[in-house]
Structure formats: structure tokens, C-alpha cells
ZAVEXKE-564718 format. One record per residue (C-alpha): residue in three letters; x, y, z. Coordinates in Angstrom, 2 decimals. Layout:
% ZAVEXKE-564718
- mido_c1_c2_c3
- ALA_X_Y_Z;
...
//
This chain:
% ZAVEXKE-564718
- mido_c1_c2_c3
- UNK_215.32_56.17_-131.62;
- UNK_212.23_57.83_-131.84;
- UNK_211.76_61.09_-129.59;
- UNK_209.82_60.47_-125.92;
- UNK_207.33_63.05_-127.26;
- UNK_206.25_61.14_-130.92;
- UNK_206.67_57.70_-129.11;
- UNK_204.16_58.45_-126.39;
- UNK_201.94_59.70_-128.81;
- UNK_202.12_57.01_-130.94;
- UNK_201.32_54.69_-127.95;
- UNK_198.39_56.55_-127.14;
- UNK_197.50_56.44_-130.34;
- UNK_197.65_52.67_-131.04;
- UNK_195.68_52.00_-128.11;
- UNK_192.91_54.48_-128.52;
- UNK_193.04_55.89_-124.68;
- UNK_193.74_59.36_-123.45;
- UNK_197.05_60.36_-121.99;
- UNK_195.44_60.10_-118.25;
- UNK_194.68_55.94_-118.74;
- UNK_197.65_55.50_-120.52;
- UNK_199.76_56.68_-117.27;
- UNK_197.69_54.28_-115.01;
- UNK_198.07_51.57_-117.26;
- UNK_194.87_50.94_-117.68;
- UNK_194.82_49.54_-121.31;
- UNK_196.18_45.91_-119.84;
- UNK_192.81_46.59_-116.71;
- UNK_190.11_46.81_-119.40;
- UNK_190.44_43.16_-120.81;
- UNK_190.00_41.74_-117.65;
- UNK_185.82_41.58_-116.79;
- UNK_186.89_41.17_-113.16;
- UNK_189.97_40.77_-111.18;
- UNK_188.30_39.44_-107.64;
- UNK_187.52_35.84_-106.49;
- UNK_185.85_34.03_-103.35;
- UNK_186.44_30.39_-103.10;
- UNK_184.38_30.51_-100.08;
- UNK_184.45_27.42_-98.17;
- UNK_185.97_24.05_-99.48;
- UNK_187.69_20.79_-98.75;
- UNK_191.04_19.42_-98.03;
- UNK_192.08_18.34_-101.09;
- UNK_188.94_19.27_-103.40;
- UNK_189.90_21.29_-106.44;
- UNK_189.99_25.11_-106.55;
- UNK_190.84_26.74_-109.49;
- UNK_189.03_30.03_-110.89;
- UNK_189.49_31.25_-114.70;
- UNK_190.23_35.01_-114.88;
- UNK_189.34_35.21_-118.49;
- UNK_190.62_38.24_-120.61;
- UNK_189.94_38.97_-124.15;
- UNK_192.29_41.17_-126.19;
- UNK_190.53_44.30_-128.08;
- UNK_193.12_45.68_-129.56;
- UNK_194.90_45.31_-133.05;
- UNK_198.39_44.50_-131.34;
- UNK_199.17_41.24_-130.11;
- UNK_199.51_41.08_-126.06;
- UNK_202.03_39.18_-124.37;
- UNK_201.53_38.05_-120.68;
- UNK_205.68_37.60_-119.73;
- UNK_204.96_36.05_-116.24;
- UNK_202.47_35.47_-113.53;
- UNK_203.68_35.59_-109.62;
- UNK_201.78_35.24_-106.69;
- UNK_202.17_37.00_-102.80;
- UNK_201.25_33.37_-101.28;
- UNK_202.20_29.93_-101.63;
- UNK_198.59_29.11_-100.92;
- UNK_197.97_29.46_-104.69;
- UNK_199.62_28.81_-107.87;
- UNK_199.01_31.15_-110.87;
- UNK_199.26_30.00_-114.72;
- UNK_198.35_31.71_-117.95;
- UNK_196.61_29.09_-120.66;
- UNK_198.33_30.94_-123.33;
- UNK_201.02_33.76_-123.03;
- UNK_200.98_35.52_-126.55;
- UNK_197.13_36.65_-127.24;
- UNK_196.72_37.91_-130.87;
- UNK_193.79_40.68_-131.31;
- UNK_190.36_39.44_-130.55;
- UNK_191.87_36.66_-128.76;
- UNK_190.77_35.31_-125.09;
- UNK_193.08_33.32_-122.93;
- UNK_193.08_32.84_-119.04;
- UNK_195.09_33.61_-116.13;
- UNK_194.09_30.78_-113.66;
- UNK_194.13_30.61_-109.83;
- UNK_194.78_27.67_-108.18;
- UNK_194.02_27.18_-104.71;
- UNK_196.57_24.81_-102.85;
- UNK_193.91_23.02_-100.68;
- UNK_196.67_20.14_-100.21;
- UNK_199.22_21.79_-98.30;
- UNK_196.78_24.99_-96.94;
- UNK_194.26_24.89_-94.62;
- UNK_192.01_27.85_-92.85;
- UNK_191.79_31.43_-94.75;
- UNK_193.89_31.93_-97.17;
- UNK_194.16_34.32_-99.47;
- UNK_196.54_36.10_-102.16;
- UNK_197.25_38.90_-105.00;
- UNK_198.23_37.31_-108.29;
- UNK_200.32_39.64_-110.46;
- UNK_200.10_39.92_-113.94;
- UNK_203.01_40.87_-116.08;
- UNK_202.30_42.02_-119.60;
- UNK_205.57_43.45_-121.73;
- UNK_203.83_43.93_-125.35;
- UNK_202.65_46.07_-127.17;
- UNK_203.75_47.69_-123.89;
- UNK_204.76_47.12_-119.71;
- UNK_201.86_46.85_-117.85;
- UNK_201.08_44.82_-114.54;
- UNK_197.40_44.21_-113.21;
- UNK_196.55_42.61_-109.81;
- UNK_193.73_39.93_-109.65;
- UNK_192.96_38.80_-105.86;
- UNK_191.70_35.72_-104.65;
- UNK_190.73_34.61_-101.47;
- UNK_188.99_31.06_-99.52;
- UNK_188.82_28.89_-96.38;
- UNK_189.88_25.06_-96.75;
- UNK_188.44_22.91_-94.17;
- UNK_190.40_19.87_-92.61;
- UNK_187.51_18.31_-91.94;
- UNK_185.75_17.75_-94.65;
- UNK_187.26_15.70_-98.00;
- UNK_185.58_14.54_-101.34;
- UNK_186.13_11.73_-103.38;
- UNK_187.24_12.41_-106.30;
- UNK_188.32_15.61_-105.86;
- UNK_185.58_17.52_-108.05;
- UNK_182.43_16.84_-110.12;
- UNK_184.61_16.40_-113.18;
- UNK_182.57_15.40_-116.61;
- UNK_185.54_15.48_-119.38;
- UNK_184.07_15.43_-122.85;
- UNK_180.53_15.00_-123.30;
- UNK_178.84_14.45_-126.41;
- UNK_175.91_16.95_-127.10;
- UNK_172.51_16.02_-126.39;
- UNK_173.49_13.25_-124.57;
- UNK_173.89_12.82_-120.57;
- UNK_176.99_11.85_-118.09;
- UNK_177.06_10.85_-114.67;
- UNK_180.06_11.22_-111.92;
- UNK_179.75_9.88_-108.54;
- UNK_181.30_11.68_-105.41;
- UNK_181.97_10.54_-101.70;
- UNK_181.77_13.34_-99.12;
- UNK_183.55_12.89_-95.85;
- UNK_183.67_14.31_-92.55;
- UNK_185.40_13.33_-89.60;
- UNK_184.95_14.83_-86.03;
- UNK_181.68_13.88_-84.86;
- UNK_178.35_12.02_-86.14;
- UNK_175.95_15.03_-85.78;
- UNK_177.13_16.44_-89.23;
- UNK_174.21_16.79_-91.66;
- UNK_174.66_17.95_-95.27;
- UNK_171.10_19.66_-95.44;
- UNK_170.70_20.45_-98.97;
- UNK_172.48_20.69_-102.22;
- UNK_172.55_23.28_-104.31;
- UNK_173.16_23.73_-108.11;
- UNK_174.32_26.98_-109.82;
- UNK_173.63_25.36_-113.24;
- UNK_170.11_24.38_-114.12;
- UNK_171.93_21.54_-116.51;
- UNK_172.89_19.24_-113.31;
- UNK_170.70_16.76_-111.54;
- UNK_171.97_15.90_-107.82;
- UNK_170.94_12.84_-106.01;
- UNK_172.38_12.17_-102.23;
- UNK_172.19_9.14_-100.69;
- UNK_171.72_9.20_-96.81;
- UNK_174.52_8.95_-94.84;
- UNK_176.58_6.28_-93.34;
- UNK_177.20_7.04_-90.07;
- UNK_180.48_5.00_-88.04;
- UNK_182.50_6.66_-85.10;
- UNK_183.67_9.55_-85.65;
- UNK_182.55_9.81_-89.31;
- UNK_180.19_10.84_-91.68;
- UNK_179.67_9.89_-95.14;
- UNK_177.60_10.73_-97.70;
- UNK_177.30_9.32_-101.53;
- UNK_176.54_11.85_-104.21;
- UNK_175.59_11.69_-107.86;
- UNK_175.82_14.29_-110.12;
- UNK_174.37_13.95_-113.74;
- UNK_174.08_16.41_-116.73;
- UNK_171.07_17.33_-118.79;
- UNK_171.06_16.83_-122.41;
- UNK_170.17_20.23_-123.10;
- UNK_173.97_21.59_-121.34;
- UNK_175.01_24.27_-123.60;
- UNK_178.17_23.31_-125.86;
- UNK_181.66_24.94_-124.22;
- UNK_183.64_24.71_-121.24;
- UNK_181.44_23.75_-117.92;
- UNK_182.77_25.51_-114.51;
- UNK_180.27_25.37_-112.26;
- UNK_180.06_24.39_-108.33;
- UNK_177.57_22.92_-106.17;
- UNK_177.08_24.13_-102.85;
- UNK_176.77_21.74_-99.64;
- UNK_174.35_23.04_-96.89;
- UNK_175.13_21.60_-93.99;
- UNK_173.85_22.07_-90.02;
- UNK_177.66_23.46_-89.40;
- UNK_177.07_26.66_-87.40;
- UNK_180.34_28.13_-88.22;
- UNK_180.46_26.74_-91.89;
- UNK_177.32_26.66_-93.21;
- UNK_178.23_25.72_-96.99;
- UNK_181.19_23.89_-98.68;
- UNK_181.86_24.21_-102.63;
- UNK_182.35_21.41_-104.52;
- UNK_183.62_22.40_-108.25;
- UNK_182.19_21.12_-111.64;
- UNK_184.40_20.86_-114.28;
- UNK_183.88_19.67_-118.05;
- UNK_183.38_20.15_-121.75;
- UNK_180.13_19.77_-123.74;
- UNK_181.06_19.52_-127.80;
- UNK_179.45_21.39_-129.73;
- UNK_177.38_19.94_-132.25;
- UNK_179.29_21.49_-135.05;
- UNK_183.48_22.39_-134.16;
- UNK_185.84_24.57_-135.94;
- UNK_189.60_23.99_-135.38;
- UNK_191.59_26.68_-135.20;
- UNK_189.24_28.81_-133.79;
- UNK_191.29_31.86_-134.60;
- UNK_192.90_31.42_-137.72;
- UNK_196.03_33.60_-137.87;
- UNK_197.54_34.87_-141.54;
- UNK_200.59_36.18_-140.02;
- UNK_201.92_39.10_-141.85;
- UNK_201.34_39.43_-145.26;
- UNK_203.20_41.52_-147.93;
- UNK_200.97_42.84_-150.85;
- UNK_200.99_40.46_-153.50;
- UNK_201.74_37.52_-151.40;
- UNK_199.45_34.84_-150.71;
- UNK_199.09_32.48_-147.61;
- UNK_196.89_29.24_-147.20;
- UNK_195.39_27.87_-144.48;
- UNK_193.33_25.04_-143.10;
- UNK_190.56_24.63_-141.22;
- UNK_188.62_21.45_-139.60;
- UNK_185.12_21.56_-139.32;
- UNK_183.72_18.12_-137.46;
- UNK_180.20_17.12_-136.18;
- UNK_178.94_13.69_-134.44;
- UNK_177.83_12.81_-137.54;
- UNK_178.33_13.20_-141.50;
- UNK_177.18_16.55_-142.82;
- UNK_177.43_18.77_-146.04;
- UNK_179.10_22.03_-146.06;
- UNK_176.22_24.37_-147.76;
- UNK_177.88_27.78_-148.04;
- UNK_181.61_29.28_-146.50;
- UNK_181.25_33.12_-146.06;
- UNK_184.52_35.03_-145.57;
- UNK_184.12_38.31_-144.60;
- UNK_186.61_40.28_-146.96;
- UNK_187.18_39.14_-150.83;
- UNK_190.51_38.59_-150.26;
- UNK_189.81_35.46_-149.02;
- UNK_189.59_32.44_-151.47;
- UNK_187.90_29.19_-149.59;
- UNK_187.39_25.59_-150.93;
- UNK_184.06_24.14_-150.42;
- UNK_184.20_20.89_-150.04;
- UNK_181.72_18.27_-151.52;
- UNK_179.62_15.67_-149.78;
- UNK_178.36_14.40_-146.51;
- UNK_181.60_13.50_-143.89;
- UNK_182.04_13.60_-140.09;
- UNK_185.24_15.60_-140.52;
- UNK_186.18_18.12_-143.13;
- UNK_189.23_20.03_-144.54;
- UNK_188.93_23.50_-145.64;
- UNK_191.52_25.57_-147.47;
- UNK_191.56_29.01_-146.79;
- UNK_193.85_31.45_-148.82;
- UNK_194.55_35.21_-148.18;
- UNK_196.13_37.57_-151.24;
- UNK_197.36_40.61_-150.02;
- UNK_195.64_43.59_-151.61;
- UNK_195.35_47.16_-150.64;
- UNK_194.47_48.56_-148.39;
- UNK_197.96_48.22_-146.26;
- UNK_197.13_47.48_-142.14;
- UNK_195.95_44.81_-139.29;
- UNK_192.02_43.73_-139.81;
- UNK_190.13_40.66_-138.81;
- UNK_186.76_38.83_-140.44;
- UNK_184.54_36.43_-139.62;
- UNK_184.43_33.20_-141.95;
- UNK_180.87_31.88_-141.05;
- UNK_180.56_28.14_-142.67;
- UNK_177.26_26.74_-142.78;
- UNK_175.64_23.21_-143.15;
- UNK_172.78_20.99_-143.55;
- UNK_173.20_20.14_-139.63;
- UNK_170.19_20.48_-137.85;
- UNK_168.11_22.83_-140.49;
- UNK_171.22_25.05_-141.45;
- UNK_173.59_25.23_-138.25;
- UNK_176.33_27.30_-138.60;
- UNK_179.78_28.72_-137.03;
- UNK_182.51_30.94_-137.35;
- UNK_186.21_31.49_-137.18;
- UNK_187.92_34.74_-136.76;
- UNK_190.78_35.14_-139.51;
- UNK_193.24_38.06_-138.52;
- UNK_196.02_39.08_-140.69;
- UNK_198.51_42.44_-140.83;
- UNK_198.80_43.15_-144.62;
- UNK_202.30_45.15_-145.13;
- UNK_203.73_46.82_-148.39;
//
């Protein structure tokens, strides 16, 4: 076993901090850009989750061993537990709108036990109305094709009393269209039929939006409605982190890639960013392509990663990448 001494300067020195952040922990802290949440105001019932993204810096793989909450009112999960260097993965925060009502809120504790212990705190907090329901449960879009448009309908509900008004709605995404209808007014309830329709110029990746419900509520001005989706992009590599493992020098390790588009293309060019790597172009125009990637282990000995930028005839030369990381060992 390795003396206290050499082993806490070794972990010091793997992560790169000073002995003062290493004692608070902090290494685990920095990934996440922010560990606080409002839900504000929603519905019984409506969907409430919030994506506490993280993106691992360091060479080390990080391992997220479990996820606990201080209230039943939400339920934590973690999209992917092991999160190799330049990684990102989620911890995600799930309001329990179904069985919760009024303010609620809770502390969601992350557990991380490699490269070493560390625990960070991410709180959350929100106020779920009885009164007020929607139909489905979110604005959600699944996959949409790029350059194209998708539209979801949505039936907002309120019961209590006919002077409820939603004023106004409001978009945090300059992507959505929103169309309300006027409302249907019987005893005791109010109803209200919304559209909600995507621009063809919504950016490729994952959409999580809201849209915010003005209303003549003195008490609760606003409910959120969430906006989920995914917008394609017009050129897709699968994995996009493509992981060699470790590698002893002389050995060499293939891969594969898929590289798809909504229509046939050309590969033009495959850059790897070390010349270690050996890549197979392949020939002619195809809506879905296989690409062999193969890394010989050379000097020098220790953990790097590269960008392999691939490059087509798509749209005057579009192009994408794929981080390759790989721990070359004697």
C-alpha cells in the first residue's frame, strides 16, 4: 500500500487542484455548470424533469455510484453512471407532480466513488397546482427531421371557477409557434386548446424548453408547461465518443463508426487527429455509412483523446466529429 503522504500527492496530482480543493472535494463541484433549479409553478400531472448536465474534464474516468434524494417529491436518475474523460452525462430531477401538490422542494445527492469519493448536492425546488392539468402532459415533439416542422396539440384545464383567463403565452425558444384557441367555458371549468409547432430552422440536438402560461391568477400568475424533443441533425455520428479502451504498445484495436444523413451523401475526407489512427474511407453516395477506425499503439505511453472530423459533400462540405479516447500502456 502506498504511503498516505505519496498517495495524496498523487491524487492531487492527477487532478490538477491544490491541496485546499482537494479537501473540499471540489474536483466532483467543477463539472457541474450549476447545481440549483426552480420549477416554478406547474400542473397536476404535467411533466417536470430538469437535466443537471456535467461534463468530465479530466483524464480519469468518473463513476457516479448512486443518486438519493431528501424528498419523495422527486425522483433522481443519472443517464449514464461511468463517464469516460471528455464525456457529458446527466443527473436528472424529476418532479413527482402526481402524488405532490403545493411547494415542494428537495436536495439531490450525488455520489461519485472514482477516480475518488466525492458527494455534491444539486437542489431543486417548485409549486404543483391542483387546479390546473394539461393534456398530454407536456409539449413533447420526439424525433423531428431537420428542416422540416411538427405540431403537438395540448388541452389546458382548470377547474374552480369560470373567471380563469390564460392571458398570454410565452415562448423561451424563438423555434416554437403557439396558437390558443379561446376558451370553452362550462360550470366550474375552463378549457383552453393549444397548439404548439416548431420552426424549420430548430437547431439539431436535444429540445428542453417550456412555455409559460400568463394567466389573471393573482396568486399564480404563470404556470410552466415543458417542451421536450429531438431535432436530427442533418449529418449523425454514432458513437459519439468512440472509446479504444486500453491499449498495450504494439497492439492494435478497430472500431466502427456510423455516419447517416436524410439523404445519400459522399464521405470527402476523415481527419483523425493523431497518426496512429488508420480510417477507411468509404466510396460513394449512401444514406448510412460504416467506417473502420483502427488505433496502433505507439509511443508515447499515457491517456489522450482526438478529434476525428469526417467531412462530406452535404450541404457545400458539412462536417462532424467524434472524440476517440484511448490509454496507451507498455
Amino acid at each position: 500500500m502506498l504511503p498516505f503522504c505519496r498517495l495524496f500527492l498523487l491524487l492531487i496530482g492527477l487532478l490538477g487542484y491544490s491541496a485546499t480543493g482537494f479537501a473540499a472535494q471540489d474536483w466532483a463541484r467543477r463539472m457541474f455548470p450549476t447545481t440549483d433549479h426552480d420549477f416554478r409553478v406547474v400542473g397536476r400531472g404535467t411533466t417536470a424533469e430538469y437535466h443537471f448536465e456535467f461534463t468530465n474534464p479530466y483524464k480519469e474516468s468518473v463513476r457516479v455510484a448512486s443518486v438519493r434524494t431528501s424528498c419523495g417529491c422527486t425522483t433522481p436518475s443519472v443517464t449514464r453512471n461511468l463517464v469516460r474523460s471528455r464525456e457529458t452525462a446527466a443527473v436528472v430531477a424529476k418532479l413527482n407532480t402526481d402524488t405532490h401538490i403545493g411547494d415542494k422542494s428537495a436536495v439531490i445527492t450525488v455520489v461519485f466513488d472514482e477516480p475518488f469519493y466525492a458527494e455534491v448536492q444539486l437542489s431543486v425546488r417548485g409549486h404543483i397546482r391542483t387546479d390546473v392539468t394539461c393534456s398530454p402532459p407536456e409539449v413533447n415533439f420526439g424525433e423531428v427531421i431537420p428542416g422540416t416542422d411538427k405540431r403537438q396539440d395540448v388541452v389546458i384545464t382548470h377547474s374552480g371557477g369560470t373567471n380563469w383567463e390564460i392571458l398570454d403565452v410565452r415562448s423561451h425558444c424563438s423555434d416554437l409557434v403557439v396558437a390558443l384557441s379561446p376558451a370553452e367555458r362550462s360550470p366550474g371549468i375552463v378549457r383552453y386548446r393549444m397548439s404548439v409547432k416548431t420552426k424549420d430552422t430548430l437547431a439539431a440536438g436535444e429540445l428542453r424548453e417550456r412555455l409559460t402560461l400568463v394567466t389573471n391568477d393573482s396568486r399564480f400568475p404563470t404556470i410552466d408547461l415543458a417542451v421536450t424533443g429531438r431535432v436530427r441533425p442533418a449529418l449523425e455520428i454514432s458513437p459519439a465518443a468512440l472509446n479504444f479502451g486500453t491499449v498495450r504498445i504494439g497492439e492494435t484495436v478497430e472500431k466502427r463508426l456510423v455516419v447517416r444523413a436524410e439523404r445519400p451523401f459522399a464521405i470527402e475526407r476523415i481527419e483523425p487527429g493523431d497518426s496512429r489512427y488508420e480510417v477507411d474511407v468509404p466510396v460513394g453516395e449512401k444514406q448510412l455509412h460504416f467506417v473502420k477506425v483502427r488505433f496502433t499503439a505507439t509511443e508515447p505511453i499515457g491517456n489522450r483523446s482526438d478529434e476525428i472530423r469526417i467531412s462530406t459533400d452535404l450541404g457545400g462540405g458539412k462536417a462532424s466529429a467524434c472524440l476517440a479516447t484511448v490509454s496507451v500502456q507498455p
